[in-house]
Backbone bond lengths (Angstrom), bond angles and torsions (degrees), N, CA, C in turn:
res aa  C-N    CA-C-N  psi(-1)  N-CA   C-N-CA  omega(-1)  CA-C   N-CA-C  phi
1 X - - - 1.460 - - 1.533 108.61 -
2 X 1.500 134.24 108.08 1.401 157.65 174.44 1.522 91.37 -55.57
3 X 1.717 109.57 112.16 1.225 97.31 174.87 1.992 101.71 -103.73
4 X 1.514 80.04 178.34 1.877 111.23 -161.62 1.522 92.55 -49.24
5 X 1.386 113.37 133.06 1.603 124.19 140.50 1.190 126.41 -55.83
6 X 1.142 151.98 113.55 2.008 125.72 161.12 1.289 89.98 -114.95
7 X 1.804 103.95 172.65 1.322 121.22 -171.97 1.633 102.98 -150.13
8 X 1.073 118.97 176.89 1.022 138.75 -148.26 2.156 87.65 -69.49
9 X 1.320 106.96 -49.86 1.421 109.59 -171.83 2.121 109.70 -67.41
10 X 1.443 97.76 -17.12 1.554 95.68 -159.28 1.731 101.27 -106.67
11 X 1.639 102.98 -19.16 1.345 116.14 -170.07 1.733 101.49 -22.51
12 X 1.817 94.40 -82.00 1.973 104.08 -169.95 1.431 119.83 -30.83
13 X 1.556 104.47 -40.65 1.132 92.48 -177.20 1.286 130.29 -84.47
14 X 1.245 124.94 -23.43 1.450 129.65 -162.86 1.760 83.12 -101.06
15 X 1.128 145.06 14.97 1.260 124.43 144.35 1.622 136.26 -82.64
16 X 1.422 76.20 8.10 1.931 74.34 -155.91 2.008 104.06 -114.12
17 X 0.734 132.81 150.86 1.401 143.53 166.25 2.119 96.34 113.04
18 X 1.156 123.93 100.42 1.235 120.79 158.30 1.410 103.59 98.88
19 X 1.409 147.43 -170.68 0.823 168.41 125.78 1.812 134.46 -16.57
20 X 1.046 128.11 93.50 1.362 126.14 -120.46 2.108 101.16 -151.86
21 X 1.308 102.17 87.57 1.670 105.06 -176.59 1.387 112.59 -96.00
22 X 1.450 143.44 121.42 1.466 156.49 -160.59 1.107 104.22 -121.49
23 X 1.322 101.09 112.74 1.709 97.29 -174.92 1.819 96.04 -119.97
24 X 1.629 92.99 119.53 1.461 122.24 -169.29 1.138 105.29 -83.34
25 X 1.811 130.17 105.46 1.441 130.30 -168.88 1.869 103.77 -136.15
26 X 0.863 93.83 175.48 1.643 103.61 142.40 1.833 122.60 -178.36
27 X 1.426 122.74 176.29 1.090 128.00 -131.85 1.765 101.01 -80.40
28 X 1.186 128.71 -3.20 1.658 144.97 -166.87 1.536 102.76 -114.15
29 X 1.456 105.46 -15.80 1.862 98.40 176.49 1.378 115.73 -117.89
30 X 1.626 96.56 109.91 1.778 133.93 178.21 1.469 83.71 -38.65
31 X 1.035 135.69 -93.88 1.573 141.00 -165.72 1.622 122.49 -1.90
32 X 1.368 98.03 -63.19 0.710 157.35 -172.55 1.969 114.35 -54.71
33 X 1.400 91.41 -52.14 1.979 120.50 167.68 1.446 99.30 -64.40
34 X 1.403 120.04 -36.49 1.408 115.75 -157.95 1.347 108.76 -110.81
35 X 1.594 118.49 13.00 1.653 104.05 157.16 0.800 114.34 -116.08
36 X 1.686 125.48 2.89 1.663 150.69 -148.41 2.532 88.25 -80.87
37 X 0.999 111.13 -59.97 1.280 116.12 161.69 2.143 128.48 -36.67
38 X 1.707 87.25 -54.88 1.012 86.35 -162.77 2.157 106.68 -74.51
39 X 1.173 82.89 -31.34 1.664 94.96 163.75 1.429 103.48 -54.74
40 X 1.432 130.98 -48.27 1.692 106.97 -154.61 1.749 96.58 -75.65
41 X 1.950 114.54 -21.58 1.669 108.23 -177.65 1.643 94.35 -68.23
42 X 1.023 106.65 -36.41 1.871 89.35 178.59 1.085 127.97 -56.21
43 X 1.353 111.75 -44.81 1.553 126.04 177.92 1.706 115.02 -50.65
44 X 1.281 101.68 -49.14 1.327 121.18 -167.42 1.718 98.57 -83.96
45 X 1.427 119.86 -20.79 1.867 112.29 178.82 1.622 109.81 -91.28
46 X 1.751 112.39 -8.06 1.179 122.85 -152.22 1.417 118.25 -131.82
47 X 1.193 102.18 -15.51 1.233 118.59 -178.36 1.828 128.13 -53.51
48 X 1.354 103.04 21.37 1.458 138.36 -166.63 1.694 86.78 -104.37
49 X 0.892 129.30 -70.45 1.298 149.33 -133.57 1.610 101.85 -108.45
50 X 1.813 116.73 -61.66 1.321 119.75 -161.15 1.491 108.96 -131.04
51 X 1.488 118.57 140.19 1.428 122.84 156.20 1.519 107.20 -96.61
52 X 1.248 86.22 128.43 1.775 95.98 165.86 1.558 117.14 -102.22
53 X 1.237 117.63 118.94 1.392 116.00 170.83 1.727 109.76 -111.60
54 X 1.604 108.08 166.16 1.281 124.41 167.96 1.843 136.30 -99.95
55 X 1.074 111.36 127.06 1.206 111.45 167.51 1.250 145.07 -118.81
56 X 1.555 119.57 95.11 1.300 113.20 -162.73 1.663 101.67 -68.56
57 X 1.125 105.23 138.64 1.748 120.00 177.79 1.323 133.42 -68.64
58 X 2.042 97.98 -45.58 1.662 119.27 164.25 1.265 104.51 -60.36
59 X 1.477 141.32 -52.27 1.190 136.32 -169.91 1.388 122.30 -88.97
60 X 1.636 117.25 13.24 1.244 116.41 -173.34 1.845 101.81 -167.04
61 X 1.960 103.77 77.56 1.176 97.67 -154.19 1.294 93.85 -93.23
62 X 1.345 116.41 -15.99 1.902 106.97 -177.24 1.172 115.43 -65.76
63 X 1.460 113.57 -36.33 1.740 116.01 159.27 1.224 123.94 -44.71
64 X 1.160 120.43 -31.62 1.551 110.77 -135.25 2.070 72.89 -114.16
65 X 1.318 112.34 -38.60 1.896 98.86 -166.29 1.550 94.97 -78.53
66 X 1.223 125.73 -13.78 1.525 119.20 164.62 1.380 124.63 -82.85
67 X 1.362 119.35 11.90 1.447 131.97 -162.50 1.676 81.03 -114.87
68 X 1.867 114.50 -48.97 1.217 112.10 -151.13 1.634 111.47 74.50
69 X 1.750 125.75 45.71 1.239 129.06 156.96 1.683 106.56 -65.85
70 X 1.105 127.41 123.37 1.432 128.91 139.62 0.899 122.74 -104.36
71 X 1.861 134.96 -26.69 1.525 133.05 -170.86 0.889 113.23 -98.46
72 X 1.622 156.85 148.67 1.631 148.51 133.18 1.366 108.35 -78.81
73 X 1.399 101.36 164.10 1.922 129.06 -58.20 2.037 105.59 -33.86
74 X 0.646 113.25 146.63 1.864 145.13 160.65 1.134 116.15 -103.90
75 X 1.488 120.74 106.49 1.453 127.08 178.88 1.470 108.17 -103.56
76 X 1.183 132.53 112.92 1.687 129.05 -150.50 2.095 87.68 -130.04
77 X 0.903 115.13 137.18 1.392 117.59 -160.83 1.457 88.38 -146.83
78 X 1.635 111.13 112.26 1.282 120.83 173.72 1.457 128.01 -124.24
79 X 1.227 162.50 153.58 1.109 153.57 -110.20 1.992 122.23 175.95
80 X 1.818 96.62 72.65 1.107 103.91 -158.20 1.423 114.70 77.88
81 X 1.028 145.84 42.14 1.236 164.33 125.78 1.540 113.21 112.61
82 X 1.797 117.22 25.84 1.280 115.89 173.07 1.692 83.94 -126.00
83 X 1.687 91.99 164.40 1.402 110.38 -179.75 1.902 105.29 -95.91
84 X 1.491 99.62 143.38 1.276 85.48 -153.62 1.740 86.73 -138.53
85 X 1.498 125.47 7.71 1.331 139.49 155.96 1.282 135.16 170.40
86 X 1.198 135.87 136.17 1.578 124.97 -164.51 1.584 88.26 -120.44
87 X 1.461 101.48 168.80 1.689 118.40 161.79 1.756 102.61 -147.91
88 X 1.028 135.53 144.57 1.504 172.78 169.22 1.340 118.89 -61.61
89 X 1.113 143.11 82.12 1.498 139.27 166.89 1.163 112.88 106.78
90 X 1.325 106.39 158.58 1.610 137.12 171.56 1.365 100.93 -33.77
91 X 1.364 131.66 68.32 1.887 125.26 154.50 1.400 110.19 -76.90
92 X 1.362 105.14 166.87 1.609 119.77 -172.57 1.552 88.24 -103.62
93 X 1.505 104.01 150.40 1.140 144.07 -137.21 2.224 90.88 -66.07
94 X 1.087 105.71 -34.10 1.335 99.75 -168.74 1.824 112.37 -89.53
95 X 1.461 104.35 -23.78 1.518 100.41 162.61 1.259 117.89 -68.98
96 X 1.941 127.61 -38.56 1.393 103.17 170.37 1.612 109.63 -85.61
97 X 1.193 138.94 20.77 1.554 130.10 146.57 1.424 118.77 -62.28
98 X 1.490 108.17 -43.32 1.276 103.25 -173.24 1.426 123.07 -82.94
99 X 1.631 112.09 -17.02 1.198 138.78 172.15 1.286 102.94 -40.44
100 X 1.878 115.22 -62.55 1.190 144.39 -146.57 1.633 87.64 -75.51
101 X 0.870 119.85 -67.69 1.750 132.32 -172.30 1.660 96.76 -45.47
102 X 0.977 116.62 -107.82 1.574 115.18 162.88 1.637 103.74 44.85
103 X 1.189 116.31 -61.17 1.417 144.57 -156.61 2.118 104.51 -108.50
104 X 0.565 101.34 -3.48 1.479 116.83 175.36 1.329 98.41 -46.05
């Protein structure tokens, strides 16, 4: 399952109603390639609960310096349209599950 693009114009909205994980990447960070997968099995095991969308960073810098991204990947997990926890880097697939739950 190809998950959601947002951009700098669609960001507000597609954050808000339910449970909502943004995974802050872009197209030069290896890291970044390799959670891009494990996100779409989430999407697709979770998709009860959470939409996951994407944000490329290079192409959407007003987002990303109002987010305050400095690291790749940025997992920003918001909740009805406030952010309510992020985590930092390439984790394996069951630390950001539990991440995600946490917030349940």
């Amino acid at each position: 399952m190809a998950l959601t693009e947002i951009n700098d114009s669609t960001f507000s909205s597609e954050i808000n109603g339910g449970m909502v994980l943004v995974d802050c990447w872009a197209e030069w960070c290896g890291p970044c390639r390799m959670v891009s997968p494990v996100l779409e099995e989430l999407s697709s095991e979770m998709n009860d609960i959470l939409k996951i969308k994407k944000l490329n960073v290079d192409d959407n810098q007003d987002t990303a310096q109002k987010l305050n991204i400095q690291s790749l990947p940025t997992l920003l997990l918001f909740k009805d349209g406030q952010l309510v926890d992020k985590i930092i880097g390439a984790l394996p697939k069951a630390q950001i599950k539990s991440f995600i739950e946490r917030h349940k």
